[in-house]
GULO-6861 format. One line per 2 residues: for each residue x, y, z of C-alpha. Coordinates in pm, whole numbers, plus 50000, padded with zeros to 5 digits. Each point is the difference from the previous one (the first is absolute). Layout:
X/Y/Z ~ ...
***
This chain:
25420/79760/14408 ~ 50038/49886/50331
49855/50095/50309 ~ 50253/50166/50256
50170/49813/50206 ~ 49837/50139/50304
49672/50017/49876 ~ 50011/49663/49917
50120/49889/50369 ~ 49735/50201/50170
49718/49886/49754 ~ 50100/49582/50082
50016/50089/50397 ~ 49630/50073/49958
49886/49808/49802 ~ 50244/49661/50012
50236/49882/49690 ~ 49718/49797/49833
49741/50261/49960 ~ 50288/50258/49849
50052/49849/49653 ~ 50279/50079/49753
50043/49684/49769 ~ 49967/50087/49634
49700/49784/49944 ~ 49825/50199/50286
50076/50359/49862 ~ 49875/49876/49658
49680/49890/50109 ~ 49901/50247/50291
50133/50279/49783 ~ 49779/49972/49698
49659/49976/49906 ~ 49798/49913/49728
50069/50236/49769 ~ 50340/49886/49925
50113/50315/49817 ~ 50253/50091/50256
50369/49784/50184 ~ 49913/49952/50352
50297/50148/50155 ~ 49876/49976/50421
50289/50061/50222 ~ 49831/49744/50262
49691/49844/50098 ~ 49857/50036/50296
49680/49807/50188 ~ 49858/50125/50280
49778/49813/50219 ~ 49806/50270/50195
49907/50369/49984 ~ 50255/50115/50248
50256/49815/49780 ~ 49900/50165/49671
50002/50358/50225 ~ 50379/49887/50104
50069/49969/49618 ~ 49874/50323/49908
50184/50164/50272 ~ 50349/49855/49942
49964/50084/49637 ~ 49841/50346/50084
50308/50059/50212 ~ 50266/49859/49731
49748/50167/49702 ~ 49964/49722/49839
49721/49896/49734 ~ 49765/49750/50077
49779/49853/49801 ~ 49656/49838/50118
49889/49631/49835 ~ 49737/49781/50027
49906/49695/49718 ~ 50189/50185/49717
49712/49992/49756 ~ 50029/50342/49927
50018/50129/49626 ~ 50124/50349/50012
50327/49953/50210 ~ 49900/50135/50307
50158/49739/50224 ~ 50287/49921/49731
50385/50100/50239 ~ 50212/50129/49699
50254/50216/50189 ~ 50151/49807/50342
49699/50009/50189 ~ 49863/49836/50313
49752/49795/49904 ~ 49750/49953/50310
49744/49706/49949 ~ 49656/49972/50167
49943/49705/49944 ~ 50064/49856/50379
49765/50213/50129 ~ 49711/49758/49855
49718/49955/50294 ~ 49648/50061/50019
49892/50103/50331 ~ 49673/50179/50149
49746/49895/49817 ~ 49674/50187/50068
49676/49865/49897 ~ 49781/50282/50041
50259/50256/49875 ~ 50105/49763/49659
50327/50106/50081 ~ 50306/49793/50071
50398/50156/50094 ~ 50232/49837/49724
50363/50002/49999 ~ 50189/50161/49678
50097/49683/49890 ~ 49660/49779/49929
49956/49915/49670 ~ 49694/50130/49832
49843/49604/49964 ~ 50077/49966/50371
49741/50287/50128 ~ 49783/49926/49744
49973/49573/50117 ~ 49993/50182/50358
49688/50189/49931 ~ 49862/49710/49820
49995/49797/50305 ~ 49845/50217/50192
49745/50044/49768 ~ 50101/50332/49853
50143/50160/49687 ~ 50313/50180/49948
49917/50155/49609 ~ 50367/50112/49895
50120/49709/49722 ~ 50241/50036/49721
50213/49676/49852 ~ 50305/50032/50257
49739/49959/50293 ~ 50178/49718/50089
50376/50148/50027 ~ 49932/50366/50034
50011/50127/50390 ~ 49709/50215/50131
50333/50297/50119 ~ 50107/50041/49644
49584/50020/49897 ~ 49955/50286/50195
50296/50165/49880 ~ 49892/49962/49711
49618/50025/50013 ~ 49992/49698/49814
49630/49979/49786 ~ 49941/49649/49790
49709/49856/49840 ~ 49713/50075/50261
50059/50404/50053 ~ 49685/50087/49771
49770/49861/50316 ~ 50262/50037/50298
50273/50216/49925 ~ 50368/50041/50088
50198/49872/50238 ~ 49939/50359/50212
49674/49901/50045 ~ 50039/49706/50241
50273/50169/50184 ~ 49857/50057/50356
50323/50106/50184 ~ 50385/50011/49980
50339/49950/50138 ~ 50319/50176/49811
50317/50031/50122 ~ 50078/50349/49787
50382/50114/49901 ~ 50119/50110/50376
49877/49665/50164 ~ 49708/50166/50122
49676/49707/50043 ~ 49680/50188/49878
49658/49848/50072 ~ 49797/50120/49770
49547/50014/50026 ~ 50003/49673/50243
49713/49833/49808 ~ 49769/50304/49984
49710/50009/49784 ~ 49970/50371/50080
50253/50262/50044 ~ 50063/50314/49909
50263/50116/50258 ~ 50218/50136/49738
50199/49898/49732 ~ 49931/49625/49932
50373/49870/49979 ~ 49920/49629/49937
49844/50089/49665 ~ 50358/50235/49881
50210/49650/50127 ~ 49739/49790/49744
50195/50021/49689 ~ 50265/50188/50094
50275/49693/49908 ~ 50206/50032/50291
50113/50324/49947 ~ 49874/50106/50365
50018/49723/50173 ~ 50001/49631/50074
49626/49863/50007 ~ 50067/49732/50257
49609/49941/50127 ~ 49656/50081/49854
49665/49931/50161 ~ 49795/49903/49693
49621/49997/49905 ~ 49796/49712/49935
49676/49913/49804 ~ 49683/49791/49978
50045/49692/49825 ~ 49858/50044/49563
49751/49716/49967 ~ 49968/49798/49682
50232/50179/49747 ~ 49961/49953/49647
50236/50105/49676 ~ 49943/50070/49646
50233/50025/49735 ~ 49912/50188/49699
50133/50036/49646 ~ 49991/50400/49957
50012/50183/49686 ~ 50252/50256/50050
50106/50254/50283 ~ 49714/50231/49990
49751/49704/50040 ~ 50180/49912/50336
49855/50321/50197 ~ 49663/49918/49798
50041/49689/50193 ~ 50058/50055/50304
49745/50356/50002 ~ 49803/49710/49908
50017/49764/50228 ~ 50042/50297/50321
49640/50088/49936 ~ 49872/49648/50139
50297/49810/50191 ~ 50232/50077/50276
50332/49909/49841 ~ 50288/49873/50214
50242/50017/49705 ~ 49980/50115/49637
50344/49900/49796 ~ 50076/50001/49703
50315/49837/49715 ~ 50077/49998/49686
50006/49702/49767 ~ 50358/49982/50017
49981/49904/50329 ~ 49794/49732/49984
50205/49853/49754 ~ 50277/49997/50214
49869/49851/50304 ~ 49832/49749/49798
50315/49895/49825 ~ 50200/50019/50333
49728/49862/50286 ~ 49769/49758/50033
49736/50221/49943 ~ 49700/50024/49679
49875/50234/49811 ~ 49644/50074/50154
49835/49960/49647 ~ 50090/49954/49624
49879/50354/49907 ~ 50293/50237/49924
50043/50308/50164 ~ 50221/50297/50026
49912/50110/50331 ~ 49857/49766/50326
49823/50143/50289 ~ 49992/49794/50324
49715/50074/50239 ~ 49901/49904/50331
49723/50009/50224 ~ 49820/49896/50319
49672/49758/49906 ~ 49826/50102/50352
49668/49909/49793 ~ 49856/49755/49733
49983/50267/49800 ~ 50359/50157/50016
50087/49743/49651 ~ 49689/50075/49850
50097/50396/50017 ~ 50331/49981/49878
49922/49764/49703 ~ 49762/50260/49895
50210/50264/50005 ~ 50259/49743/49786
49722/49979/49737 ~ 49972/50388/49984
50352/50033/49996 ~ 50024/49756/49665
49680/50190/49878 ~ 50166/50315/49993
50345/49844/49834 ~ 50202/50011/50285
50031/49660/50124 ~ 50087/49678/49731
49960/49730/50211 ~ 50035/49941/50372
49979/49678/50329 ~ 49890/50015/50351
50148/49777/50284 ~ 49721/49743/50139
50255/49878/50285 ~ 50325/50162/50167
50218/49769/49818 ~ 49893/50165/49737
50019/50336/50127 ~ 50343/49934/50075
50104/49877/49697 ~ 49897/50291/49817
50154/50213/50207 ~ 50324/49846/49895
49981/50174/49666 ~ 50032/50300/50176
50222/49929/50320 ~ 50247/49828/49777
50097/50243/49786 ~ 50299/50163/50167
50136/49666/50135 ~ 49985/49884/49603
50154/50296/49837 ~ 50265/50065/50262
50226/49763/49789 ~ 50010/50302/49701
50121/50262/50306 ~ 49731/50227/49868
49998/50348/50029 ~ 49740/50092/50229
49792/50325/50016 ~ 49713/50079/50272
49833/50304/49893 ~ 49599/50102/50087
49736/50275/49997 ~ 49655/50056/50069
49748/49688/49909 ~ 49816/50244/49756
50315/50057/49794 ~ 50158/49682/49963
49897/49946/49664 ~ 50123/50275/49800
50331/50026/50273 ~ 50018/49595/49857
49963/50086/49653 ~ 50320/50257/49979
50177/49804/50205 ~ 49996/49701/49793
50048/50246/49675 ~ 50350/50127/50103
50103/49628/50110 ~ 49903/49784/49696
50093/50260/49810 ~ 50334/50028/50083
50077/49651/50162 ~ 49926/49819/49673
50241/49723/50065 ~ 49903/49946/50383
49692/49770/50130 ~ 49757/50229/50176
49779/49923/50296 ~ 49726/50105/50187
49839/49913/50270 ~ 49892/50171/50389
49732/50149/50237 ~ 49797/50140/49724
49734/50061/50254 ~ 50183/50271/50194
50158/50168/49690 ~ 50332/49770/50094
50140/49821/49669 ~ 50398/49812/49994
50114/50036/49694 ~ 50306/49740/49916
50262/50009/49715 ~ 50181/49654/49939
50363/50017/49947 ~ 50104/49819/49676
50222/49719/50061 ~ 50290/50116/49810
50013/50324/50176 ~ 50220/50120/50282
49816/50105/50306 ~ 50187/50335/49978
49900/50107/49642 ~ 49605/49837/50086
50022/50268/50339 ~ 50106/50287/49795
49731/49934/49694 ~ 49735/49954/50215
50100/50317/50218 ~ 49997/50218/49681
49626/49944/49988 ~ 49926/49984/50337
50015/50379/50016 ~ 49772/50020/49695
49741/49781/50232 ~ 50050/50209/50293
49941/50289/49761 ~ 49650/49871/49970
49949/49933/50346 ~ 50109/50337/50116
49703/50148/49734 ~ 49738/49808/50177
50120/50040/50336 ~ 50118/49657/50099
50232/49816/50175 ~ 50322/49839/49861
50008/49799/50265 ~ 49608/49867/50117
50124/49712/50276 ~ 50355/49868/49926
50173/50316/50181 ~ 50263/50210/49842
50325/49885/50152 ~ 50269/50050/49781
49859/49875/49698 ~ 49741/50276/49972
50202/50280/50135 ~ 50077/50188/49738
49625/50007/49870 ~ 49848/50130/50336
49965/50337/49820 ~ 49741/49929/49791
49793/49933/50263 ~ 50097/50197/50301
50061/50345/49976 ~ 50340/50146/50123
49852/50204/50258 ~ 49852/49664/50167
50382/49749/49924 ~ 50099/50350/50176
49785/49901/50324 ~ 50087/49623/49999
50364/50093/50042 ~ 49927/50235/50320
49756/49724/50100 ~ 50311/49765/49967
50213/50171/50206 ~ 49738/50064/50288
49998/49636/50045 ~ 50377/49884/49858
50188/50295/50055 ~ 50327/49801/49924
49831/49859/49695 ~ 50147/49665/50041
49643/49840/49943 ~ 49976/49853/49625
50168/50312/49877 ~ 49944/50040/49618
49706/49833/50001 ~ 49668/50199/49852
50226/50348/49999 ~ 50341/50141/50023
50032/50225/50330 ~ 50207/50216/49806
49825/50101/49666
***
């Protein structure tokens, strides 16, 4: 679908030929993200270089109602940023500076467009922390984080992506530029409209500056790996090991992961015991004694059956290395186009919410390689079906859907999410039911047209206006 003729003409006098895009290779790849379940059909591509720019785009398209659809990095897995309809695609990823840094604040004003690794280097040289990690850190942009209140492997110590947001800039659906809490630690003024644009996927607005938190510098971190028994001996674990250290991250995988990233990376397995389940701990050592605690808890943990066998880092090469069994699990199995699911509830439930799960899928995906793996420690777990090589991506899609509404079953029972930090998008649409109630998809769509009332921002995304 092409973009109308006078659209078009109005969209290069603002912006110049070269940053309105319409090659074939250009719709393919701004159109899409990771997910690749959906054909990138974008009408045009457009990259703005400033605020007022992106409030120009919104306007013309507001005027002409036309459907835009925000993008950052692309690294997205539930097809929020995907353009499947003749869409204007409008990238961030110009609007890339860091500006304003404040030293006694930890704050510093950041442009839609900086990629994740950039602010956290940034804060690294100036002797700070920024917490939020995850494996596309170095591709994903901090815009399309907050739209999607991106979590990763550190949230059981510093939580989402919401909480480092000090302050906001959106351009909403009638061009409008909102600045939203201004850095505020405090403020209760009303209705706190930075935290409804965290998460919201673009479906209000266009997130085109944040003013973002950041934190002390951990000191000395150390990792374990250890070979766990089953689910149920993971919370054991980690109740475990809560009572005497302050974890920074507690993930866990399944032995079918390690298998594959050990076949497919340069990576070892962290010891010769077998295991079904790994846990992955780490930990500030701000004493002499921070090691001597933890192994002690590891030798109660194999006491009581839990743990089989376990290592701890004794240098950050180290560390680092054994992080890789865990950080390069998606990059490895992203060759088998898995079928993804991001479900959670409550820490205290996660083992018998595990257990059912993982009844209904082995038992009826006999023929399909099963993995597990995710943020154990905040009830968050990814569970990935590989597609068999000699099947069709359509018939693998439909399969796995069958079942995915037996899994969502089980996460509507305990009260979870089907969806804990990869967004809904368009992938997850059709599930939001079993875990928002009608009454409250109801709300979203008046909410929606408050701040889009032409609903040309990522329109289909998360929920139909029209049920």
């Amino acid at each position: 679908m092409a973009l109308p003729t006078l659209l078009l003409d109005e969209l290069t006098q603002l912006l110049g030929t070269e940053r309105v895009l319409v090659d074939q290779q250009s719709l393919t790849n701004y159109g899409r993200d990771w997910t690749r379940v959906y054909q990138p059909r974008p009408a045009a591509i457009v990259l703005p270089g400033s605020i007022e720019e992106v409030q120009g785009i919104v306007k013309l398209a507001k005027r002409e109602r036309y459907a835009i659809v925000p993008s950052g990095g692309r690294t997205g897995l539930s097809a929020g940023a995907v353009a499947t309809s003749g869409e204007l695609v409008l990238s961030l990823e110009r609007l890339n500076t860091l500006e304003d840094f404040n030293a006694v604040d930890a704050t510093v004003r950041c442009g839609a467009g900086v990629i994740t690794e950039q602010l956290q280097q940034f804060a690294k040289d100036q002797g700070l922390y920024y917490p939020v990690d995850f494996a596309s850190a170095g591709s994903s942009q901090l815009g399309g984080n907050i739209a999607t209140n991106a979590g990763g492997i550190k949230v059981i110590r510093y939580g989402m992506t919401r909480d480092w947001v000090a302050g906001l800039k959106v351009v909403t659906g009638t061009g409008e530029l909102l600045e939203l809490n201004c850095g505020l630690i405090k403020n209760n003024a009303g209705f706190d409209l930075r935290q409804l644009m965290v998460g919201s996927e673009g479906t209000l607005g266009v997130i085109v500056e944040a003013t973002m938190r950041l934190s002390k510098q951990p000191k000395n971190l150390a990792v374990l790996v250890l070979g766990v028994t089953d689910m149920p001996a993971l919370m054991q674990v980690l109740g475990a090991y809560q009572t005497r250290l302050d974890l920074t991250a507690f993930e866990f995988f399944s032995d079918a992961c390690v298998d594959k990233v050990v076949s497919h990376q340069d990576v070892q397995r962290p010891f010769s015991t077998a295991a079904p389940y790994y846990a992955l701990l780490e930990f500030e050592q701000l004493t002499e004694a921070a090691m001597d605690g933890a192994m002690a808890v590891f030798e109660h943990c194999v006491e009581q059956g839990w743990v089989l066998d376990g290592v701890a880092s004794h240098s950050e090469a180290q560390a680092e290395s054994l992080w890789r069994l865990r950080e390069d699990i998606s990059e490895t199995i992203s060759r088998w186009t898995p079928y993804k699911n991001d479900i959670s509830t409550v820490v205290s439930k996660v083992p018998d919410f595990l257990g059912e799960v993982e009844a209904v899928v082995t038992g009826n995906y006999p023929d399909f390689e099963v993995l597990w793996y995710g943020h154990i420690g905040d009830g968050n777990v990814h569970l990935n079906i590989l597609k068999p090589d000699d099947m069709s991506q359509h018939e693998f899609q439909s399969r796995c859907g069958e079942v995915s509404r037996w899994v969502f079953e089980i996460v509507q029972r305990y009260r979870g999410s089907v969806s804990a930090e990869h967004g809904v998008g368009l992938l997850k649409k059709a599930y939001l039911g079993y875990s928002r109630s009608e009454a409250e998809i109801e709300i979203m769509r008046q909410i929606k047209k408050v701040f889009d009332p032409e609903g040309i921002m990522n329109p289909g995304k998360i929920f139909d206006l029209d049920p």
